[in-house]
C-alpha positions as CSV (number, residue, x, y, z in Angstrom):
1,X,143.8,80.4,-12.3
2,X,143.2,77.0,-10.2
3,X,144.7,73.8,-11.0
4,X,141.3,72.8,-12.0
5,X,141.1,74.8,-15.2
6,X,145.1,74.0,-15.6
7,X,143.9,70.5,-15.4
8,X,141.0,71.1,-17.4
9,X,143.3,72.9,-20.1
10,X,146.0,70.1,-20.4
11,X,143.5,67.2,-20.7
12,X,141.9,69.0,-23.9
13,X,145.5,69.6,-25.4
14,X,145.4,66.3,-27.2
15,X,142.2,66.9,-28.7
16,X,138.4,67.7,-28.2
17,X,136.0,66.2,-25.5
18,X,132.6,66.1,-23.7
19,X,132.9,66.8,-20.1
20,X,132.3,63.1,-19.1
21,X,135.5,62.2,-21.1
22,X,137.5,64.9,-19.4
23,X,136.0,63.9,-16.6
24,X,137.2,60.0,-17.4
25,X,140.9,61.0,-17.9
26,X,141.1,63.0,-14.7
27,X,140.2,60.0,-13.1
28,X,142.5,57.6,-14.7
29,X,145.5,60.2,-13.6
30,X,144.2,60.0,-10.4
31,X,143.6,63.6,-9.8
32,X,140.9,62.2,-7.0
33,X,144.2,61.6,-4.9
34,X,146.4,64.7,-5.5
35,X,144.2,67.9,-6.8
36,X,141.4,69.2,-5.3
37,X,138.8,68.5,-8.3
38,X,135.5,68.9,-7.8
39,X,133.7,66.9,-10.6
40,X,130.4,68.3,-10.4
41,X,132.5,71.7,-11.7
42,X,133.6,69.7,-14.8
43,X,130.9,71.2,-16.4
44,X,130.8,74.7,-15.7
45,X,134.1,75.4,-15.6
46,X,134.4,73.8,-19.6
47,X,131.1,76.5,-20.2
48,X,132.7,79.3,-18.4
49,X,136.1,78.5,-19.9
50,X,134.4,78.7,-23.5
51,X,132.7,81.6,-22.7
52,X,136.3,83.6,-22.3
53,X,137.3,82.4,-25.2
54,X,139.9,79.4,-23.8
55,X,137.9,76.9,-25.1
56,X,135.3,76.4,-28.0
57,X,132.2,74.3,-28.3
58,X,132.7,72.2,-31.2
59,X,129.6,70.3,-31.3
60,X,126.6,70.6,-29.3
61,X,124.9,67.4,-27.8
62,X,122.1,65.9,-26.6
63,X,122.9,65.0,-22.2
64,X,125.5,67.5,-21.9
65,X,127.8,65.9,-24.7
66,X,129.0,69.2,-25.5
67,X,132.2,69.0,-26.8
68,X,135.1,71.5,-26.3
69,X,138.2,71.9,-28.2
70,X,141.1,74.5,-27.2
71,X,141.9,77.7,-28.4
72,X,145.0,79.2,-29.3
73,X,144.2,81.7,-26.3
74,X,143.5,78.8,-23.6
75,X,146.9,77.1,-25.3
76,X,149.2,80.2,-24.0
77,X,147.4,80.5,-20.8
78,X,148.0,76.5,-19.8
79,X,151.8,77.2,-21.0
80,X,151.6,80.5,-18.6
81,X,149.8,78.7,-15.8
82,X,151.3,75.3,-15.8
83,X,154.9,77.5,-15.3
84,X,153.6,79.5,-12.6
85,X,152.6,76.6,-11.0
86,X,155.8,75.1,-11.4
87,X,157.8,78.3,-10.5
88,X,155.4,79.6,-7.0
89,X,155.4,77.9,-3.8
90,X,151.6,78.4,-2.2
91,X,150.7,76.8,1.1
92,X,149.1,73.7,0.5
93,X,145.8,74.0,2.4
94,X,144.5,71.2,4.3
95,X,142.1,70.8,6.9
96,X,143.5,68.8,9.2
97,X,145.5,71.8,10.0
98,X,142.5,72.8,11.3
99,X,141.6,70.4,13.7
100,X,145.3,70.7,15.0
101,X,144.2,74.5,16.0
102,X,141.4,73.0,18.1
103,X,143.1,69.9,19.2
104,X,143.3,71.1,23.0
105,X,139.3,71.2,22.2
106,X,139.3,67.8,22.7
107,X,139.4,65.4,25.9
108,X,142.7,63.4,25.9
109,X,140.3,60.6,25.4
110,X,138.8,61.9,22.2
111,X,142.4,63.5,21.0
112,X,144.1,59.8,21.4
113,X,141.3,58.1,20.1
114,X,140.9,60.3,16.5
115,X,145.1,60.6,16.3
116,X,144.8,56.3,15.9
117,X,142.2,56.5,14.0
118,X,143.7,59.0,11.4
119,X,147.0,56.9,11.9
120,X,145.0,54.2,11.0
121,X,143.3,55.8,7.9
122,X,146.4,57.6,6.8
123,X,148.6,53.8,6.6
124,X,145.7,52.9,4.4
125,X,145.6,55.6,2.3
126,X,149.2,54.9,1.6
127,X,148.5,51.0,1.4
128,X,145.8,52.0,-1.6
129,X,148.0,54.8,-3.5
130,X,150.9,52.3,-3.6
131,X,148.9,49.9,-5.4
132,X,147.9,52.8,-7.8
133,X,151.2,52.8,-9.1
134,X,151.5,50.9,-12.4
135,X,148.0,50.1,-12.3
136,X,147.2,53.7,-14.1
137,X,149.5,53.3,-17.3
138,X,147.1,50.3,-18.0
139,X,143.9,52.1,-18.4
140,X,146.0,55.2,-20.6
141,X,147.8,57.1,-17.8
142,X,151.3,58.8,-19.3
143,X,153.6,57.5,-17.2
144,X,154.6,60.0,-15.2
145,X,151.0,60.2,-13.9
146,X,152.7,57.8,-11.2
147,X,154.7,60.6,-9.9
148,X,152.0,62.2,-8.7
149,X,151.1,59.3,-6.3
150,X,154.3,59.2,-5.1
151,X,154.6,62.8,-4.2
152,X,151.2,62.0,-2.4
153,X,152.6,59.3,-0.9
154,X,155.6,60.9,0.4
155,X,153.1,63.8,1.8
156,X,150.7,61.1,3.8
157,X,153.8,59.4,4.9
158,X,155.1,62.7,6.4
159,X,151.7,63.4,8.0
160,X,151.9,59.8,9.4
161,X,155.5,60.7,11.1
162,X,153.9,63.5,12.5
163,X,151.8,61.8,14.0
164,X,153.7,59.1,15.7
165,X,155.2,62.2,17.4
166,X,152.5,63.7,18.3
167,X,150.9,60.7,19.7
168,X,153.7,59.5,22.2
169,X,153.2,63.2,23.2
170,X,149.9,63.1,23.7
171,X,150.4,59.7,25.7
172,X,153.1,61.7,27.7
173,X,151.0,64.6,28.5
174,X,153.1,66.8,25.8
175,X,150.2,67.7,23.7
176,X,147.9,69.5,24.1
């Protein structure tokens, strides 16, 4: 099961919603920042979720204001997931992994060049998740919502080592 539908599952465990309000509280934890939620899935993934019997439609409504409520079936399997999850390490997929493949695809020119700029982008990223923190709990995050962003901080700040590494490398000739 993806986090997604775990994420989908645990935000209906306090009671029904349409998909815009599910959508609503996945923003106020942040999940833009940490999981991989596509929003424009919201939607099918509540109808396809219903259809097996995880979720129900309580009311139907006009604009997609169908609202779901959770079974006693999708209950057990967020309880079952949301373990598993906790229990199995899976490699955490990102594609900047990618680009490191090709990096000796670049000039130096081009490979110093976009290392500063992700440098760059990477300090802000943490600059604007730091500030997230606190900030969440005001507009009805549980607290520990701020967790999250600091595991993802932690993570960017790691990438950001990295690269300082990998730069003075690069400068030296090292890399690629």
């Amino acid at each position: 099961m993806s986090s997604t539908r775990v994420l989908l599952l645990g935000v209906l465990l306090d009671g029904p919603l349409h998909g815009y309000e599910v959508r609503r509280r996945l923003e106020i934890m942040g999940t833009q920042n940490w999981a991989n939620v596509a929003y424009g899935s919201i939607y099918h993934g509540l109808g396809k979720m219903a259809d097996e019997g995880l979720l129900e439609r309580e009311a139907e409504g006009k604009g997609g204001k169908t609202v779901y409520a959770i079974t006693d079936v999708g209950r057990a399997e967020f309880g079952r997931q949301l373990l598993s999850h906790w229990w199995e390490i899976k490699p955490i997929v990102d594609p900047f992994q990618v680009a490191l493949t090709f990096m000796d695809r670049l000039t130096s020119s081009e490979l110093k060049s976009a290392m500063e700029a992700r440098a760059a982008q990477l300090q802000f990223a943490i600059g604007m998740t730091e500030r997230a923190i606190g900030a969440k709990a005001a507009y009805g995050a549980p607290r520990h919502i701020d967790e999250c962003l600091r595991l993802n901080i932690l993570q960017l700040q790691a990438q950001l080592t990295w690269l300082d590494g990998a730069v003075e490398k690069a400068r030296n000739g090292e890399l690629p």
